[in-house]
PDB file of N, CA, C and O in Angstrom, chain B, residues numbered from 101:
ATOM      1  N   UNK B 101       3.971   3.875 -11.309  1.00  0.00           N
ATOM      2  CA  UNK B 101       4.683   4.373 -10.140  1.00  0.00           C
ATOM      3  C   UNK B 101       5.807   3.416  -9.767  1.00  0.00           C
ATOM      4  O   UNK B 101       5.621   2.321  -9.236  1.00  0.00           O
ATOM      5  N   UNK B 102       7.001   3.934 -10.096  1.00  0.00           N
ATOM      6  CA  UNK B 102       8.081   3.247  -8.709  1.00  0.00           C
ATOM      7  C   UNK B 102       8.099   1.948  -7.676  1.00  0.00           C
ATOM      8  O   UNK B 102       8.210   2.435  -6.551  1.00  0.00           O
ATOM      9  N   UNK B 103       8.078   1.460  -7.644  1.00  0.00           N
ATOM     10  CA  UNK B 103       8.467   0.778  -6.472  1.00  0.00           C
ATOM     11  C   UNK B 103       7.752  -0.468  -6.070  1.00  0.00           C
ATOM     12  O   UNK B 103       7.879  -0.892  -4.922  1.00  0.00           O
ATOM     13  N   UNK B 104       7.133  -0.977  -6.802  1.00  0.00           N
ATOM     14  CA  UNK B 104       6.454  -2.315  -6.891  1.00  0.00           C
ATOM     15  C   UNK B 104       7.170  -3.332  -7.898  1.00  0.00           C
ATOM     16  O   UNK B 104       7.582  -2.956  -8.996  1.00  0.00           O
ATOM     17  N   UNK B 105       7.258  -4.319  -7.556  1.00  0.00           N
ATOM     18  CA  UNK B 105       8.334  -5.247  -8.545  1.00  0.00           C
ATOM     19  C   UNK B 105       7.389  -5.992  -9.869  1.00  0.00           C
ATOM     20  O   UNK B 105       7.801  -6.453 -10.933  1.00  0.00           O
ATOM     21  N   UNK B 106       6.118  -5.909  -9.383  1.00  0.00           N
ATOM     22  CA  UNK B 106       4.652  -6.463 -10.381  1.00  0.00           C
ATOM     23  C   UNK B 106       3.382  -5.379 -10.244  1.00  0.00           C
ATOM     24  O   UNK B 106       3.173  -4.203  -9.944  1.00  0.00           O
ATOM     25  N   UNK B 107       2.700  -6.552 -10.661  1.00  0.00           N
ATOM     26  CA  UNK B 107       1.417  -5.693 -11.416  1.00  0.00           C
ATOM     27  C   UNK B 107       1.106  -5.286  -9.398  1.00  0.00           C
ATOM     28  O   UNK B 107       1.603  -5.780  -8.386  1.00  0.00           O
ATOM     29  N   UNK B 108      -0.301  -3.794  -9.691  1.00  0.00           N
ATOM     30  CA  UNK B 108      -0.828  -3.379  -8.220  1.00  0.00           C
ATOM     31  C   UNK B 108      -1.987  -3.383  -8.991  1.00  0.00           C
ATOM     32  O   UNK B 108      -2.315  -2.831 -10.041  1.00  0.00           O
ATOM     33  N   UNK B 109      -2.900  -4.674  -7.657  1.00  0.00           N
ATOM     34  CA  UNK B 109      -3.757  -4.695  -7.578  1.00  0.00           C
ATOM     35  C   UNK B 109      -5.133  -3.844  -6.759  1.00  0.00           C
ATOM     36  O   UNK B 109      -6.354  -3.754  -6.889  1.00  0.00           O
ATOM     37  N   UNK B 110      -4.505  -3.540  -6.241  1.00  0.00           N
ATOM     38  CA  UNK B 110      -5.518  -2.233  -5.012  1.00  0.00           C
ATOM     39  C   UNK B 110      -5.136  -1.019  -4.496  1.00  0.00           C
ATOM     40  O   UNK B 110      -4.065  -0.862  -3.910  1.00  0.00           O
ATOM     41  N   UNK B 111      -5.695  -0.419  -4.621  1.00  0.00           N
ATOM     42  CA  UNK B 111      -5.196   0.925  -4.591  1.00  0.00           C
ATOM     43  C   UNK B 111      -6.410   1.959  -3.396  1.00  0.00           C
ATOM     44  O   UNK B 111      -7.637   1.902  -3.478  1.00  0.00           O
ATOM     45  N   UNK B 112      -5.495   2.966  -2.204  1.00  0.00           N
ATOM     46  CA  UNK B 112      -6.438   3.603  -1.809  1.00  0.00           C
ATOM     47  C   UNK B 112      -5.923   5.276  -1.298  1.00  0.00           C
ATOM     48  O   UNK B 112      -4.984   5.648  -0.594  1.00  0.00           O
ATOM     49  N   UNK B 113      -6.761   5.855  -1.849  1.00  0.00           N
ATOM     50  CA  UNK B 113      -6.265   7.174  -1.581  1.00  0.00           C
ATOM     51  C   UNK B 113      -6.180   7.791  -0.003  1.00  0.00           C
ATOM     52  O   UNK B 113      -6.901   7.212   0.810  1.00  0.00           O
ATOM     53  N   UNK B 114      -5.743   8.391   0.261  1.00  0.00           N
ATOM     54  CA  UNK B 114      -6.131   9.005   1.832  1.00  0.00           C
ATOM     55  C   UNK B 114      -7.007  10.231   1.492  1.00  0.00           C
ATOM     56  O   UNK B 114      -7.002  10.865   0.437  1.00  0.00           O
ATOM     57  N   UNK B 115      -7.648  10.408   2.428  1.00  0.00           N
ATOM     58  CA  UNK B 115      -8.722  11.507   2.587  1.00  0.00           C
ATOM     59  C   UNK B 115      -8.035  13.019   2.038  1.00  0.00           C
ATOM     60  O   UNK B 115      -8.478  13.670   1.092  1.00  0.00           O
ATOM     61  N   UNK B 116      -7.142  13.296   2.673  1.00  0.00           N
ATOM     62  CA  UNK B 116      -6.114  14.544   2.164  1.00  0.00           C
ATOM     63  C   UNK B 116      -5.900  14.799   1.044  1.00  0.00           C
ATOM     64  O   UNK B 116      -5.624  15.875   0.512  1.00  0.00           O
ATOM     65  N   UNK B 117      -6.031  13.729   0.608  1.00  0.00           N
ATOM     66  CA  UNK B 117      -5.621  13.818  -1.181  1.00  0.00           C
ATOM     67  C   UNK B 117      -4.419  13.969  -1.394  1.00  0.00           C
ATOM     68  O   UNK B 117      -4.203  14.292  -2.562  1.00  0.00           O
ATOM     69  N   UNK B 118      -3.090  13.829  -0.462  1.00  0.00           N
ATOM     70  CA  UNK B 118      -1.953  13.606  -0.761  1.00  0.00           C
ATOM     71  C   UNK B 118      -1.328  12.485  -0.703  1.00  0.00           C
ATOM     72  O   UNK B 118      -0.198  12.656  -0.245  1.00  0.00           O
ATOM     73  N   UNK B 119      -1.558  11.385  -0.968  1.00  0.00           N
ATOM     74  CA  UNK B 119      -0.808  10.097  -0.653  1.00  0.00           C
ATOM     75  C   UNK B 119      -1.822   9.226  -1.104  1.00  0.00           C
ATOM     76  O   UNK B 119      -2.993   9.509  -0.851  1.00  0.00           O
ATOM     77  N   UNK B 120      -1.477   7.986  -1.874  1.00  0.00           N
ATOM     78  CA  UNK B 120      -2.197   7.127  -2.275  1.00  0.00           C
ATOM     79  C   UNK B 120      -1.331   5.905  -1.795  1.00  0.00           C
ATOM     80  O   UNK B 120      -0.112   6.040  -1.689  1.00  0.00           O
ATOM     81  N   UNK B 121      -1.881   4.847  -1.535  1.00  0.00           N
ATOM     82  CA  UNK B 121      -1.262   3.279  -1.305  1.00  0.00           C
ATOM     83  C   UNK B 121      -1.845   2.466  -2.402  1.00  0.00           C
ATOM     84  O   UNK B 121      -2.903   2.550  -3.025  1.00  0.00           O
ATOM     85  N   UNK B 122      -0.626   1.488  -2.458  1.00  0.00           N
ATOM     86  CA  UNK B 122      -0.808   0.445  -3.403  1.00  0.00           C
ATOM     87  C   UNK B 122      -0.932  -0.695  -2.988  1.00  0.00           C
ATOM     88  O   UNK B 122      -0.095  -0.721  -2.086  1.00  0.00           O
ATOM     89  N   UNK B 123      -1.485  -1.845  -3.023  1.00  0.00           N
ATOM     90  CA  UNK B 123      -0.696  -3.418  -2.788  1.00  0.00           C
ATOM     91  C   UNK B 123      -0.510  -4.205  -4.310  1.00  0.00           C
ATOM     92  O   UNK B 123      -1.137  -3.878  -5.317  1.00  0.00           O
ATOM     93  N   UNK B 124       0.138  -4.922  -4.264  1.00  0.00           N
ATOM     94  CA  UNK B 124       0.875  -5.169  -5.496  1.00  0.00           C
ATOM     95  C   UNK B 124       1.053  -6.901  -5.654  1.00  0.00           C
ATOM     96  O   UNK B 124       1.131  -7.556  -4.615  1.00  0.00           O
ATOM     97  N   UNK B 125       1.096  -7.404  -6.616  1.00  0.00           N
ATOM     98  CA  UNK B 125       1.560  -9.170  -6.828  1.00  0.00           C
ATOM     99  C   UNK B 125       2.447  -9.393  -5.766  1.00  0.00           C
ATOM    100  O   UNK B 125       2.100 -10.160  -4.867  1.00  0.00           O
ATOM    101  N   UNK B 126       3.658  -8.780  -5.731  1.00  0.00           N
ATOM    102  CA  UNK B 126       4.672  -8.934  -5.322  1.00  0.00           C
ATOM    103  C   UNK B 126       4.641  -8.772  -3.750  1.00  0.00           C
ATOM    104  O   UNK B 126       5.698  -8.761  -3.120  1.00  0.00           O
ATOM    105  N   UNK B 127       3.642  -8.669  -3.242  1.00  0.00           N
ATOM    106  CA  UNK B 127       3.307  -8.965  -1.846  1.00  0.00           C
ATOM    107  C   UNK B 127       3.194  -7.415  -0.836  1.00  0.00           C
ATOM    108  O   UNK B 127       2.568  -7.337   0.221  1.00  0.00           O
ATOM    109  N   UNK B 128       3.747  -6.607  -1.303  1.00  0.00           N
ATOM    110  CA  UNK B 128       4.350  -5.436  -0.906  1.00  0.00           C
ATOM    111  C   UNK B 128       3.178  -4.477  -0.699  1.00  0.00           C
ATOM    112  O   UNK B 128       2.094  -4.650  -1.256  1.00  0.00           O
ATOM    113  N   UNK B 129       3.378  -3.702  -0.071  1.00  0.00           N
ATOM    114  CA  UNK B 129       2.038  -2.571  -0.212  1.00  0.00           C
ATOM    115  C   UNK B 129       2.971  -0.967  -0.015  1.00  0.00           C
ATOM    116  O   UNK B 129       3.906  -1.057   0.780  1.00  0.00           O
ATOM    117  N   UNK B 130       2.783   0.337  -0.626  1.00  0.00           N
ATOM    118  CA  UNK B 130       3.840   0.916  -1.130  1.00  0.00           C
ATOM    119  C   UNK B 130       2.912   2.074  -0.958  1.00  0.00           C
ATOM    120  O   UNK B 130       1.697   2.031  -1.148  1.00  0.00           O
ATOM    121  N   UNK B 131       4.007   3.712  -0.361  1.00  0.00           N
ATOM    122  CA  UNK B 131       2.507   4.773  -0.592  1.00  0.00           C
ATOM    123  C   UNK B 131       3.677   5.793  -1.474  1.00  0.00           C
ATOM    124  O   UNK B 131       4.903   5.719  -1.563  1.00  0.00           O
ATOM    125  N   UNK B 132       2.753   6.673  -2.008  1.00  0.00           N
ATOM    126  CA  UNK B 132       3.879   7.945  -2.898  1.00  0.00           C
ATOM    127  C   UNK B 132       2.691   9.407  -2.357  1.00  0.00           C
ATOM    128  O   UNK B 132       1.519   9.508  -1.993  1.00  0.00           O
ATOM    129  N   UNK B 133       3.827  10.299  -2.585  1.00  0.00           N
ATOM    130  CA  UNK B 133       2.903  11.595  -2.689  1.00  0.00           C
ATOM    131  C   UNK B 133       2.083  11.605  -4.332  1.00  0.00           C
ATOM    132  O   UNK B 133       2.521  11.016  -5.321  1.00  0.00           O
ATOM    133  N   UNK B 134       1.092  12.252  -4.291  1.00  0.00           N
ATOM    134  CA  UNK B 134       0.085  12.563  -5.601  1.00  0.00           C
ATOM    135  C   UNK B 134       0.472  13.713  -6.261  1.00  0.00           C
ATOM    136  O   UNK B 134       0.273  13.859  -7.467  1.00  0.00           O
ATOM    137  N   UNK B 135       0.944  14.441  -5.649  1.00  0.00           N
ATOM    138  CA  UNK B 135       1.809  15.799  -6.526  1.00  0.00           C
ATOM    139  C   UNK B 135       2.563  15.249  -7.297  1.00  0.00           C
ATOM    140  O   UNK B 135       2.267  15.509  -8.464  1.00  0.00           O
ATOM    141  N   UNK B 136       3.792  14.313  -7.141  1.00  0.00           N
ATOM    142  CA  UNK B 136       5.172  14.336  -7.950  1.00  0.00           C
ATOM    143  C   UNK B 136       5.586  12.841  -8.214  1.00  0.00           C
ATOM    144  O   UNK B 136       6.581  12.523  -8.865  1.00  0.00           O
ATOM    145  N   UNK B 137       4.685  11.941  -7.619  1.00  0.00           N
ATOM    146  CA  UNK B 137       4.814  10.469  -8.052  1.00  0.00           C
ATOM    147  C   UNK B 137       5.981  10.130  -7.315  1.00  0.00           C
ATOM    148  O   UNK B 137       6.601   9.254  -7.917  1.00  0.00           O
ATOM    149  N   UNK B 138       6.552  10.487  -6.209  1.00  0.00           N
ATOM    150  CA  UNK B 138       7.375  10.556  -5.148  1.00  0.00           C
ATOM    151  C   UNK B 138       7.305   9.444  -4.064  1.00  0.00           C
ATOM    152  O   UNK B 138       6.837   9.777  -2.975  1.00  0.00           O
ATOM    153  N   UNK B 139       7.654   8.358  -4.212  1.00  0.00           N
ATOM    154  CA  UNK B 139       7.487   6.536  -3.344  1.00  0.00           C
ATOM    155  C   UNK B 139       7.822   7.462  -1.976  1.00  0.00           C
ATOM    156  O   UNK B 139       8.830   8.156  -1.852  1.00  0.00           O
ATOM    157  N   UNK B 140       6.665   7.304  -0.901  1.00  0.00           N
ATOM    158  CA  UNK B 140       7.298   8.114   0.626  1.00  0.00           C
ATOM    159  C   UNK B 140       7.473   6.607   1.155  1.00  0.00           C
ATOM    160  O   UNK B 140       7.839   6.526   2.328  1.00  0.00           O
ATOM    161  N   UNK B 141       7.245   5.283   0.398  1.00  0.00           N
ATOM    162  CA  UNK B 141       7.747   4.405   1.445  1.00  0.00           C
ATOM    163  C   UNK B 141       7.276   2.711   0.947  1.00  0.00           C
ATOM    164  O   UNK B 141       6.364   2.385   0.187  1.00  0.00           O
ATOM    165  N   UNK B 142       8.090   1.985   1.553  1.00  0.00           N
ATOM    166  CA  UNK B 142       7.308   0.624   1.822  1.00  0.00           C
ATOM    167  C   UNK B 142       6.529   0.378   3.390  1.00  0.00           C
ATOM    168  O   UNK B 142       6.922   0.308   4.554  1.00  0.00           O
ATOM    169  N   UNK B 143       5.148   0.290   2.651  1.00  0.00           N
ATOM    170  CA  UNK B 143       4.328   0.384   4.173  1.00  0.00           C
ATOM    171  C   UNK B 143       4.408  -0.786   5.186  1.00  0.00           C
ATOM    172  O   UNK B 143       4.365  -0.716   6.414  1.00  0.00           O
ATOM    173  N   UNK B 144       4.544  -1.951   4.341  1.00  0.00           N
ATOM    174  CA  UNK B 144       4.753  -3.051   5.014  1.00  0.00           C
ATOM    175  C   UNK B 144       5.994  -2.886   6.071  1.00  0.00           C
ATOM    176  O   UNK B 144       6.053  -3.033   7.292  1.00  0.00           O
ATOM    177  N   UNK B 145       6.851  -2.558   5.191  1.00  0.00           N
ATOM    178  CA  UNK B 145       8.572  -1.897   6.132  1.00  0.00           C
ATOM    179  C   UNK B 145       8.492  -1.198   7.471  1.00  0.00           C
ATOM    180  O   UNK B 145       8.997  -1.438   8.568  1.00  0.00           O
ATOM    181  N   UNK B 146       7.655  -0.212   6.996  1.00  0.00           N
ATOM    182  CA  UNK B 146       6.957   0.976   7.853  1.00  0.00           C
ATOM    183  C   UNK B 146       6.365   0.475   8.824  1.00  0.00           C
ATOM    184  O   UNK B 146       7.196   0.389   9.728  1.00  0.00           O
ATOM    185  N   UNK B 147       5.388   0.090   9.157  1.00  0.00           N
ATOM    186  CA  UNK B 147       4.315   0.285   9.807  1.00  0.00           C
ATOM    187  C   UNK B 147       4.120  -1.603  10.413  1.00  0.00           C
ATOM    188  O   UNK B 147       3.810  -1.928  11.559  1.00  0.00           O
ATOM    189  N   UNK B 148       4.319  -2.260   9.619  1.00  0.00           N
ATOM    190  CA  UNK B 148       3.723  -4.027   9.872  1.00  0.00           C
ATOM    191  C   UNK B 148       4.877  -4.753  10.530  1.00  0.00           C
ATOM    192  O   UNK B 148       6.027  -4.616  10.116  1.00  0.00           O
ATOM    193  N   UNK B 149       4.555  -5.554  11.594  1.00  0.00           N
ATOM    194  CA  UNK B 149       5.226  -6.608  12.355  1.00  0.00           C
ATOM    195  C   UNK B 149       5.560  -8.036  10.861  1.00  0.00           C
ATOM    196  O   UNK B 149       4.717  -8.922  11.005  1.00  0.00           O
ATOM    197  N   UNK B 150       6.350  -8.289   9.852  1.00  0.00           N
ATOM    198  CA  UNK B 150       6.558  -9.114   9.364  1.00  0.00           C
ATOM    199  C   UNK B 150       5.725  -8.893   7.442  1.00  0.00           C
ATOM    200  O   UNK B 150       6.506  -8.425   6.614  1.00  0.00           O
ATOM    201  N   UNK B 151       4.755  -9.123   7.103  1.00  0.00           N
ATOM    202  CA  UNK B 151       4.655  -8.510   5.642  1.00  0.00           C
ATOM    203  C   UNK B 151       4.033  -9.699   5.006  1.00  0.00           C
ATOM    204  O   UNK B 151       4.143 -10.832   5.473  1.00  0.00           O
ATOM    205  N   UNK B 152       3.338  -9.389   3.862  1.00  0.00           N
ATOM    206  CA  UNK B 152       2.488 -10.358   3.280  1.00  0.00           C
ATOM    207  C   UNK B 152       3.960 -11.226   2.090  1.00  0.00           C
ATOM    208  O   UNK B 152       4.858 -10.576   1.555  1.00  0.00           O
ATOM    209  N   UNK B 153       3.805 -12.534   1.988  1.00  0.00           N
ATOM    210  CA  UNK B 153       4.480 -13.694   0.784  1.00  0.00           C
ATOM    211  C   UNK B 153       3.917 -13.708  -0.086  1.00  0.00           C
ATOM    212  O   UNK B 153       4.407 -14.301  -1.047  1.00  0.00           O
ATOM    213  N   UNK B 154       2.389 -12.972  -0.253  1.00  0.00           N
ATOM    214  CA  UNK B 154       1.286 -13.374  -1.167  1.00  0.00           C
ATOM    215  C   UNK B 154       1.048 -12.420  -2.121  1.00  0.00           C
ATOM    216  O   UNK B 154       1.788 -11.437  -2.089  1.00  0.00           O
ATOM    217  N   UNK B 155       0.079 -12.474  -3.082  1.00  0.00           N
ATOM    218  CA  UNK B 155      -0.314 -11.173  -3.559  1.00  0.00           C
ATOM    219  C   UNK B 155      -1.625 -10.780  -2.293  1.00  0.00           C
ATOM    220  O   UNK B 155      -2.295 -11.428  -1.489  1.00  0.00           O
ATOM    221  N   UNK B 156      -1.468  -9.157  -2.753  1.00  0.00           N
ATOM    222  CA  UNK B 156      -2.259  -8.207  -1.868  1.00  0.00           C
ATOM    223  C   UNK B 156      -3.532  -7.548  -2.850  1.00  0.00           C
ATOM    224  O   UNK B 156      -3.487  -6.568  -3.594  1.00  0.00           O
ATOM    225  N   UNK B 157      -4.600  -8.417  -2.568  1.00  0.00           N
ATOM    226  CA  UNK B 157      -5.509  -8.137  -3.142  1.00  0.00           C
ATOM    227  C   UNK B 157      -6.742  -7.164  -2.820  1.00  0.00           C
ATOM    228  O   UNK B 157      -7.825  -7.120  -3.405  1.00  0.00           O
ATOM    229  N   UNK B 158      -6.174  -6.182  -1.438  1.00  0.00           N
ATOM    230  CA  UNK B 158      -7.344  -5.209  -1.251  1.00  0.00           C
ATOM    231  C   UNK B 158      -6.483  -4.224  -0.195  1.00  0.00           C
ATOM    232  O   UNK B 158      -5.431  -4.721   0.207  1.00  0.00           O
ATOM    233  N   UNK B 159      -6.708  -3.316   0.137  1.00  0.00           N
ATOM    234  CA  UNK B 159      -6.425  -2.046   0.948  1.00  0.00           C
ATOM    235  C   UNK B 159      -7.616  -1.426   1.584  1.00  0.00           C
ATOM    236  O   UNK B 159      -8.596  -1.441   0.839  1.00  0.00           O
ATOM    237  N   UNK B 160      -7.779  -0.976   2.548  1.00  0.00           N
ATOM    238  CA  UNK B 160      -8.709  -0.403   3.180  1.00  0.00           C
ATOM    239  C   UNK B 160      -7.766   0.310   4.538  1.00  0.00           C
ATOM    240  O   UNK B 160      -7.019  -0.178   5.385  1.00  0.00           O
ATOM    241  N   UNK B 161      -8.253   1.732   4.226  1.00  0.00           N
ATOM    242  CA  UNK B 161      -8.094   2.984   5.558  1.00  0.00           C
ATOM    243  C   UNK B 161      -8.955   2.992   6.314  1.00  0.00           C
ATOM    244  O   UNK B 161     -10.067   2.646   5.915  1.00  0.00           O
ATOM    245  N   UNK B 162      -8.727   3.470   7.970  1.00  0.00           N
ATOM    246  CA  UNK B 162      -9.437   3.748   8.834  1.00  0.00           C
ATOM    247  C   UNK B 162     -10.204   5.031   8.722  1.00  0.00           C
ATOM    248  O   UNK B 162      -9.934   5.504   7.618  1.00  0.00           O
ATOM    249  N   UNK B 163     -10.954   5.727   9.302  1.00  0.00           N
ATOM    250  CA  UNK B 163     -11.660   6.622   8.840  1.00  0.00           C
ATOM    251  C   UNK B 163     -10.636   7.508   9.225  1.00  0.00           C
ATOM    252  O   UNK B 163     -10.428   8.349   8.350  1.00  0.00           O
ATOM    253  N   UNK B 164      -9.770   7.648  10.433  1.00  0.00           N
ATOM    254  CA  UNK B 164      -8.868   8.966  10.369  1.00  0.00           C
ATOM    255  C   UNK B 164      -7.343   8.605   9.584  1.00  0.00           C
ATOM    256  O   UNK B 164      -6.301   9.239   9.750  1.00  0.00           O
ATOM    257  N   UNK B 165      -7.464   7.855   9.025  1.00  0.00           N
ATOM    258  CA  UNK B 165      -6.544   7.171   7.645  1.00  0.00           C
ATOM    259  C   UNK B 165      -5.026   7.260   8.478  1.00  0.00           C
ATOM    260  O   UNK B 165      -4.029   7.814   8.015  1.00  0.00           O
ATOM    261  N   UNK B 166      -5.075   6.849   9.284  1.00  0.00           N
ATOM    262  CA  UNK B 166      -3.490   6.404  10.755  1.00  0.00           C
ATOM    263  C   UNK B 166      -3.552   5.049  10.567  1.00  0.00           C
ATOM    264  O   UNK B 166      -2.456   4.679  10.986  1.00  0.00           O
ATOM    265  N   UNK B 167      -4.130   4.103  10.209  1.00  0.00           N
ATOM    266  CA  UNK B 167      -4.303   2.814  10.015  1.00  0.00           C
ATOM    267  C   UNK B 167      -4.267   2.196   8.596  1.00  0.00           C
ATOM    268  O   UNK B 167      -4.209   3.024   7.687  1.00  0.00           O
ATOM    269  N   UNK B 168      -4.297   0.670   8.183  1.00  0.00           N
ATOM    270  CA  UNK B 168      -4.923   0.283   7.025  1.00  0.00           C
ATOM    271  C   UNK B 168      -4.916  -1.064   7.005  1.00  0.00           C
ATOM    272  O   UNK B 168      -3.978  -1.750   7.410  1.00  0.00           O
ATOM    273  N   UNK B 169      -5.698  -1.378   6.654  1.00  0.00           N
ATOM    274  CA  UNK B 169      -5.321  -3.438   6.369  1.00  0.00           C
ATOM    275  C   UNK B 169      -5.335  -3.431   4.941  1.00  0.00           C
ATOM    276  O   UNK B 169      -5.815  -2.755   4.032  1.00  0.00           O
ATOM    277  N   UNK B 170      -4.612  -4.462   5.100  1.00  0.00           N
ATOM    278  CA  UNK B 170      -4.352  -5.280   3.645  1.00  0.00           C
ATOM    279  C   UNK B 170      -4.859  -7.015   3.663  1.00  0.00           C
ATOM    280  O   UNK B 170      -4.524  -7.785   4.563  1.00  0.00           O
ATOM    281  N   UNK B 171      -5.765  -7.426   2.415  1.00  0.00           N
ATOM    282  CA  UNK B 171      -6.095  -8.696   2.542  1.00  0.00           C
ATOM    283  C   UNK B 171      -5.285  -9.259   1.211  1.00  0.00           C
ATOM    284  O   UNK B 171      -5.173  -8.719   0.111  1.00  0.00           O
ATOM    285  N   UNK B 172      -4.811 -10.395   1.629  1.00  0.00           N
ATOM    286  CA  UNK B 172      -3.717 -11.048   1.289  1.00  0.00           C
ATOM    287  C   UNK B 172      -3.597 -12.409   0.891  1.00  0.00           C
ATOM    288  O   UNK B 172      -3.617 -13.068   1.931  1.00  0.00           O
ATOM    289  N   UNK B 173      -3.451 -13.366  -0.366  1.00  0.00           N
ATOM    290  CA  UNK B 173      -3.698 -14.739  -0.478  1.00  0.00           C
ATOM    291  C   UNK B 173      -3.477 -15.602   0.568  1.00  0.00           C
ATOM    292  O   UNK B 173      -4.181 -16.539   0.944  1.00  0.00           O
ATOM    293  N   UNK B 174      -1.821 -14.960   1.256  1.00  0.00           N
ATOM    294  CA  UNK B 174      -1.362 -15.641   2.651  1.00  0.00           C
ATOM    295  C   UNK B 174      -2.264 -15.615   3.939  1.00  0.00           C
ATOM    296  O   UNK B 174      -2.575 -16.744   4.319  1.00  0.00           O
ATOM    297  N   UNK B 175      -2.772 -14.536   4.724  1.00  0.00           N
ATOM    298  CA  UNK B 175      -3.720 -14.460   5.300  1.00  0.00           C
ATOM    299  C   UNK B 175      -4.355 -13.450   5.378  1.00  0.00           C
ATOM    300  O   UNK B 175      -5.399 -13.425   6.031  1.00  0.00           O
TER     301      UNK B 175
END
C-alpha cells in the first residue's frame, strides 16, 4: 500500500470492514479504503496533537473504532 516510507509493522482493521490502519518504521500511522487500496490519509496528520519519531509498533481501536492508540519506541 501507498504511503508509508518503510516497512508496516501493525496493522488494524475497523469493524466496517472498510478501512484498515497501518503504523509503519517510519513513525507514521496511515489508513486506506479496502475496496481500491485508496490512502484516505495520514492519521497522525489527522487526528494527533504532534506524531510519533519512532517506529510504531502496535495499533489498537476503540470499540466504536472513533479512536486508536498507537505504541511507539518514542513513547
Amino acid at each position: 500500500l501507498p504511503g508509508h516510507m518503510d516497512w508496516v509493522w501493525s496493522v488494524a482493521f475497523l469493524p466496517d470492514g472498510e478501512q484498515v490502519i497501518g503504523g509503519s518504521v517510519d513513525g507514521s500511522v496511515q489508513s486506506w479504503r479496502i475496496r481500491d487500496g485508496r490512502e484516505v490519509g495520514t492519521v497522525m496528520e489527522m487526528e494527533m496533537i504532534g506524531g510519533h519519531s519512532d517506529w510504531v509498533w502496535s495499533l489498537a481501536l476503540a470499540p466504536d473504532s472513533a479512536r486508536f492508540v498507537s505504541g511507539s519506541e518514542d513513547r
